[in-house]
N, C-alpha and C positions, 0 to 999 in steps of 0.2 A: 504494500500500500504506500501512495507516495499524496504529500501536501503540498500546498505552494504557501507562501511564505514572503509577503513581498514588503522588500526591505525599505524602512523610513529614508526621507532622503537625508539627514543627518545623522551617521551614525557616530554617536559623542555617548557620553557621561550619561545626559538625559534620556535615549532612545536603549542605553544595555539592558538595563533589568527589565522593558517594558517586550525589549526582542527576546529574552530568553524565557519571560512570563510564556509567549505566544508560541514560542520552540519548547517550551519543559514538557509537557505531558506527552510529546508526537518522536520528542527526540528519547524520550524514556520505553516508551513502546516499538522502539526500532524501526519509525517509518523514515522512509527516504523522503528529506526535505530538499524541496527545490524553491533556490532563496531565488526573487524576483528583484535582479540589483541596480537593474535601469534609472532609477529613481534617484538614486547616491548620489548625492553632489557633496559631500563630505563626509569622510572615516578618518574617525581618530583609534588610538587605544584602545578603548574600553570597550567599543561597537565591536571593534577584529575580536577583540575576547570572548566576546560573546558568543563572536561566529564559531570560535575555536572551539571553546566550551561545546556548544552545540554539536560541533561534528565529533567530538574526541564520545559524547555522549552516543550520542545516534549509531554511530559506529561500534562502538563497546556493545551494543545493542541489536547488532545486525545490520543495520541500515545503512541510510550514507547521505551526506549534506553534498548538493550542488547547487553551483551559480546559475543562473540561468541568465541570459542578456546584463551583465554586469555592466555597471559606468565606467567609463574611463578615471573618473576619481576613485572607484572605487578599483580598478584593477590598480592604478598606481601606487594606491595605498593597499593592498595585497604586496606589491612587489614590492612596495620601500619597505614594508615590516619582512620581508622573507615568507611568507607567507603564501605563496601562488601556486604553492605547488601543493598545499592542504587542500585546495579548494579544487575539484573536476566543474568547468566550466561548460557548459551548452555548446560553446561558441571557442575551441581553444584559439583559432585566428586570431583574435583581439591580442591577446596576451606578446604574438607574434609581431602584432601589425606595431601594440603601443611602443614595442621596446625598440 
């Protein structure tokens, strides 16, 4: 079973505990989330944690967390954290095209 999941466009301080409230119960049950990340216009720290969180969960659980149509801010901030390679993208091109 898979969800969509579509991500605020700032993911900061204010948007983590509210992204992981709406990930906790589907990432516990081992469903495959597919994060909706078009929307991003800002990812700081606490947002990627969240994301991390969520898939380190979802996965310990069977399942598995993907990007789906990611923002360029948000792929750039996957890549400035090291990060891009946690995450299976819809679309791996972008990853190719931003760097």
């Amino acid at each position: 079973m898979s969800s969509i999941v579509i991500l605020p466009n700032s993911l900061d301080l204010a948007a983590a505990p509210v992204l992981w409230a709406q990930m906790r119960d589907r990432a516990q049950a081992g469903e495959t989330l597919i994060c909706d990340g078009a929307g991003v216009e800002r990812a700081l720290s606490p947002g990627l944690q969240s994301l991390v969180f969520a898939a380190q969960t979802v996965r310990a659980a069977g399942g598995d967390l993907l990007i789906e149509t990611p923002s360029a801010a948000l792929v750039n901030a996957l890549r400035q954290a090291g990060l891009a390679v946690l995450f299976p993208l819809a679309h791996p091109d972008l990853l190719a095209a931003e760097g």
